[in-house]
N, C-alpha and C positions, 0 to 999 in steps of 0.2 A: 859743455864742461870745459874750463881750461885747461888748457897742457899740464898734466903732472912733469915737475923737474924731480929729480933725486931728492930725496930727503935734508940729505947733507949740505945743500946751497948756500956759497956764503953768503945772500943778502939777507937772510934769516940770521945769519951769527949777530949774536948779542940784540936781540929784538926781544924786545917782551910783550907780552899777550895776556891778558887779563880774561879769563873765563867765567861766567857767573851762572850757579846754578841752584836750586833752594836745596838740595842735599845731596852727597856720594854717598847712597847708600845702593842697592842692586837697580839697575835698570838701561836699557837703552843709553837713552841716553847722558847718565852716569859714566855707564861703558864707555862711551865716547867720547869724552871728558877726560878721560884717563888716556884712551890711546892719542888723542890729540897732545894732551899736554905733553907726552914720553915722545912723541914726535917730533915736536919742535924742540925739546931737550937735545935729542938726537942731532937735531940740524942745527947745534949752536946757540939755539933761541934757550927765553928764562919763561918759564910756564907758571903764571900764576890761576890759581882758582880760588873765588869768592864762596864759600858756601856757608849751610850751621853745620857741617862735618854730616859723617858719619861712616859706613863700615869697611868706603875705601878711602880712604883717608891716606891709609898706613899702605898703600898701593900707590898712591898717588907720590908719596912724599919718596916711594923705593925706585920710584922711575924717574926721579929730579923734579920732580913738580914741587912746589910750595903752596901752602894750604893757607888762605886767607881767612881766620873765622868772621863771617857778616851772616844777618838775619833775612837771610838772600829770599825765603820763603812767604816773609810778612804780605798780606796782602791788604790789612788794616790802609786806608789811603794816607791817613797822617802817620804810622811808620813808615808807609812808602817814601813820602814828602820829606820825611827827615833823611831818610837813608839816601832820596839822593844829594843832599850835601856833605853826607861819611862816604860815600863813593866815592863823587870829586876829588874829597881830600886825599882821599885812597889814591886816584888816580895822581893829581898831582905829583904826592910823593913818590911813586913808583914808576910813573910816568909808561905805561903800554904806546904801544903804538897801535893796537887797536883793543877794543872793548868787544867779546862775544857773549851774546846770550841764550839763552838753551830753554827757559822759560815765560811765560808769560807777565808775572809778577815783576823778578828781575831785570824782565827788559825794561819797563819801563823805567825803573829807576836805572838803570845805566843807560837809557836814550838821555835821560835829562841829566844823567851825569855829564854822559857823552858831550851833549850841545853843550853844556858850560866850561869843559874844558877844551871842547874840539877836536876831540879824539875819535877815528873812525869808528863806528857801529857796527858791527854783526851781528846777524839771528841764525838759529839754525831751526825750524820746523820737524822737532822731532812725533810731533803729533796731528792728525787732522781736527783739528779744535772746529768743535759743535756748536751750534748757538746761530738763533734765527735772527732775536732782537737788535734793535740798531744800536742796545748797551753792551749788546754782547761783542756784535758783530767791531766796534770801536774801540773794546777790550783785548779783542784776539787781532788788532788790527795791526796791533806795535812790531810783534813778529815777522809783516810785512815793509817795516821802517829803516833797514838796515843798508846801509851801502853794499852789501851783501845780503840777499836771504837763502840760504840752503834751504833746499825742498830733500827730503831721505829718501823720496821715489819720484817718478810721474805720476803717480796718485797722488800725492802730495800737493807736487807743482800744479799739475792741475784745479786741486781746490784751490789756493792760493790766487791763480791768474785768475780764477773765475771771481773769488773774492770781492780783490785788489789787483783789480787789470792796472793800476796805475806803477804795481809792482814789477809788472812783465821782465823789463829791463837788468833786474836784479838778482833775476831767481835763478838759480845754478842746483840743476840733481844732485847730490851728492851721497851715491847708496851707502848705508851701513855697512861697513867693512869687518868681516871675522879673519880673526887670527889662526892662521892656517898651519901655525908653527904647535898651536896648541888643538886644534878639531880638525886633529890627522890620527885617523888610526894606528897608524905606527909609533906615536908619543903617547898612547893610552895603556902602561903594565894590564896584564891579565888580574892581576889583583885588584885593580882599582874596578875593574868590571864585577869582579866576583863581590868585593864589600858590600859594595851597590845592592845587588840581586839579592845579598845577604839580607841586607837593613832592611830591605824591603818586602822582604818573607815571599821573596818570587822562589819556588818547586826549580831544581835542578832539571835542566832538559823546557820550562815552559818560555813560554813567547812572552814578550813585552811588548803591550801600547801604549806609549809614552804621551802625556799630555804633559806639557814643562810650561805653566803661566800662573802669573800670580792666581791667587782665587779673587776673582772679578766677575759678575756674572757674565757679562758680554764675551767672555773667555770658552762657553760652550761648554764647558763640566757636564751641564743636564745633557748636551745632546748626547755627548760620549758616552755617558750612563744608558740613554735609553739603545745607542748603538749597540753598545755590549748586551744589552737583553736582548735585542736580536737576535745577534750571532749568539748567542749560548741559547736562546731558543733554537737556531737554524743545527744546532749541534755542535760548535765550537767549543776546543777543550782545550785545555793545558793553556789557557794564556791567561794572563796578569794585567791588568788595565789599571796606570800608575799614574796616577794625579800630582806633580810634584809642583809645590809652590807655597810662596808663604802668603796665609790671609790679610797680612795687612793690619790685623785690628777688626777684618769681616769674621768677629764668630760664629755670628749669624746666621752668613751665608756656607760657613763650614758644615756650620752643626745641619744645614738644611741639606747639603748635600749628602752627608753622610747618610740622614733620613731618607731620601735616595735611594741612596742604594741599598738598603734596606726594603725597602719596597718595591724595589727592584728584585729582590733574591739574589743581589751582586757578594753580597758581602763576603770577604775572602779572596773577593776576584776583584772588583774596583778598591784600590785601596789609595789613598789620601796618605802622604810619606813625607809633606812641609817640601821646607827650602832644600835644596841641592846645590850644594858650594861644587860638587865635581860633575857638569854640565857636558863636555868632551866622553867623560864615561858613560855617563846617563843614556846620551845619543845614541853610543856604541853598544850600549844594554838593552837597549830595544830593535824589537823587529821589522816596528812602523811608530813614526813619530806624525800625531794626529795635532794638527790647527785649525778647529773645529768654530773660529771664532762666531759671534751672530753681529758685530758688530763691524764695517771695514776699519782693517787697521791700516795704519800708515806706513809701517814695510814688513815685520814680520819676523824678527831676528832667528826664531826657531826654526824655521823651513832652512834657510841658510846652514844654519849650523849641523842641523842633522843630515842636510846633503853632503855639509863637507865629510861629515863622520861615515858616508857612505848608506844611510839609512832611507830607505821610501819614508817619503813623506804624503799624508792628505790632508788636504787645506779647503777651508771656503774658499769659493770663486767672488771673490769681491774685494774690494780694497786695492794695496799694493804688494799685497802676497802671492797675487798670480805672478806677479813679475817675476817673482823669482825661481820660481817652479815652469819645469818643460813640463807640457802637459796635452793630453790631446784634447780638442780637437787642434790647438795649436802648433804642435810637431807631431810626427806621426809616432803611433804607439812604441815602433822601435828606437824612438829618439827620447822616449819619456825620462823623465828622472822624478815626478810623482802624478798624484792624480790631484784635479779640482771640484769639488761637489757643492751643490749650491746652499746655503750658508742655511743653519736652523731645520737641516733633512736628515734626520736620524736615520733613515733607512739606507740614501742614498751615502750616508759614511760609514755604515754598517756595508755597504755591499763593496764599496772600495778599499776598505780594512780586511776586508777576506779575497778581496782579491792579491793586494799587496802581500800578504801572508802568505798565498798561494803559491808566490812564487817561486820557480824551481833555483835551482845553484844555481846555474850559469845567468839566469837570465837577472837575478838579484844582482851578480859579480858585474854584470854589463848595464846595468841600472847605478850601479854603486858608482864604478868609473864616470859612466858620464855627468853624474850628478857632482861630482869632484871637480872634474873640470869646469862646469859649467861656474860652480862657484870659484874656484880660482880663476875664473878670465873674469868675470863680472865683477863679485862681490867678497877680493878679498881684502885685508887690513890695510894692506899696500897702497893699495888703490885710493881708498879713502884720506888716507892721511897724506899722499901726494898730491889730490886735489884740495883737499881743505890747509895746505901750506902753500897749493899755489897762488889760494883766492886771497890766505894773508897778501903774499909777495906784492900781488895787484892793486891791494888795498893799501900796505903799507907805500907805497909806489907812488899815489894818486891816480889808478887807474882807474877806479871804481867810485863812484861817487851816488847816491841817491838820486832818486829821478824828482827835479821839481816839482813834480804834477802830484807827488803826495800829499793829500789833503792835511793840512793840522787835526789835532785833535776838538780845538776850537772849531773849525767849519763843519768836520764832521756834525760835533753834535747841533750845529745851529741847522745845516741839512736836516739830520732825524729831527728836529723840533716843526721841522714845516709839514703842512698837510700833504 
């Protein structure tokens, strides 16, 4: 990773940065889109973002960002093909000094913006994109095309080099960065804790376990369900097992899990509560905050944020969620700040839930601290936005450049067409 310099460097002053992503509505990285853009704000730069809009929008535009409306999401190939000559033009008259992209769809139309104006490329890998086929593997392949590719972990980078070893050269960690100024318990009122537990019909005095992910099935909803019939078989009482997330448009898989818990005998006690705009609260409203995923994810943002909030957390051991979790056998027990259980084992998250619950005052109070710190030396906002301003600086600079040995997309596919 490069030198972070200070935010405020004048070779940023007066640079602009063109960001493209198919929408600011909740997400990763959405999230990061915002803190980048108010970053470069900060440091004198003009932050532009291409998107169809949506719910941060009006966050975007309160941190000096300016909101580009394009159909950044089309995946249609002849919208693609059109959009990248409203890019160019885009780019021309605004003239960035470089082009970043955050998706798959987008990048390619701003690669081919990109090479027609000649303006440097970035990608950022905020996810481990699946797919075996040589259309798929061609498709996700753009993400690896950047004079720049940000990987969000070593899980990340790793799929990546394995990929597109051709990418090696370009790939830079760049962990997701939380705002430490907002997932600090001392900025969360008692009231905003109490509304919470209100909305949410959790019993004065019970425990919260927090699952905070969209509803997705890969997100682990069933195992936590079946964990919690455990532990309330095993005798566990007075706690609240709190599903918070918006479906998406999955009613489906809502309505299936609610059936669930139902036949679970949960109801009352697994309760599904939608979207949570107050995330810092949430964290701090629970007693353990559970990443149950079945799925590796690519970093994890919930483990982080409830460390900072001071909360154990337990997570599947897979992906790059372990990364950011102290966990044994990896540091010893006294050095823990959560547990890792292996991914789709109801029992074994059922038996690490009651033990994190178990826990006494002081040893929670010294689990809390380290977990705090842990995220603030690693993974906080700072960090992030001082590396991803200093790979601009390198870029904007001509220090970074693509490695030749990227295949076209032309040879790619003539490759896949040979036996």
């Amino acid at each position: 990773m490069p030198q972070a310099s200070p935010k405020g460097s004048e070779d940023l002053a007066g640079a602009t940065v063109l960001q493209i992503i198919p929408s600011l509505d909740a997400g990763g990285a959405e999230r990061t889109t915002i803190d980048i853009a108010g970053a470069l704000v900060e440091a004198g730069g003009r932050a532009l973002v291409a998107s169809r809009g949506g719910r941060l929008v009006s966050e975007l535009q309160a941190r000096g960002g300016i909101w580009i409306p394009f159909p950044a999401g089309a995946k249609n190939p002849a919208a693609m093909a059109w959009n990248v000559g409203r890019l160019a033009r885009l780019i021309r008259l605004e003239r960035p000094a470089v082009v970043h992209a955050r998706s798959r769809a987008p990048a390619w139309v701003a690669l081919g913006a990109a090479r027609l104006t000649g303006v440097p490329f970035m990608t950022t890998f905020h996810g481990a994109y699946g797919g075996t086929s040589a259309l798929k593997l061609r498709y996700n392949s753009v993400m690896a095309r950047g004079d720049v590719v940000i990987a969000n972990s070593d899980y990340t980078r790793g799929l990546v080099t394995s990929l597109y070893p051709w990418a090696v050269p370009q790939v830079e960690v760049v962990h997701r960065g939380t705002d430490l100024r907002q997932f600090a318990p001392a900025a969360v009122a008692p009231a905003r804790v109490q509304k919470l537990r209100s909305d949410w019909g959790v019993e004065v005095g019970d425990r919260v376990v927090l699952l905070a992910a969209r509803l997705t099935s890969w997100k682990g909803h069933r195992v936590l369900i079946e964990a919690a019939r455990l532990l309330k078989a095993a005798g566990l009482a007075d706690t609240s097992f709190i599903l918070a997330g918006d479906p998406q448009g999955r009613d489906r898989y809502a309505a299936e899990l609610d059936a669930a818990v139902d036949d679970a005998g949960l109801r009352g006690v697994v309760k599904r509560v939608g979207h949570v705009a107050d995330m810092p609260a949430a964290f701090l409203a629970a007693s353990v905050v559970a990443v149950p995923s079945t799925k590796p994810e690519a970093f994890g943002r919930s483990a982080v944020e409830a460390q900072a909030m001071g909360t154990p957390v337990v997570v599947s051991d897979h992906g790059a969620v372990p990364e950011t979790v102290l966990s044994v056998p990896r540091v010893a027990a006294e050095a823990r700040t959560g547990w890792c259980v292996p991914p789709d084992d109801a029992r074994a998250l059922a038996l690490a839930i009651g033990e994190a619950l178990a826990l006494g005052a002081s040893a929670r109070d010294g689990m809390a601290r380290r977990a705090q710190a842990h995220v603030a030396e690693h993974f906080s906002l700072e960090r992030m936005e001082g590396a991803t301003l200093a790979l601009y600086r390198d870029v904007i600079a001509g220090r970074r450049r693509a490695a030749s040995t990227a295949p076209s997309p032309q040879a790619e596919k003539g490759a896949a067409a040979k036996p």
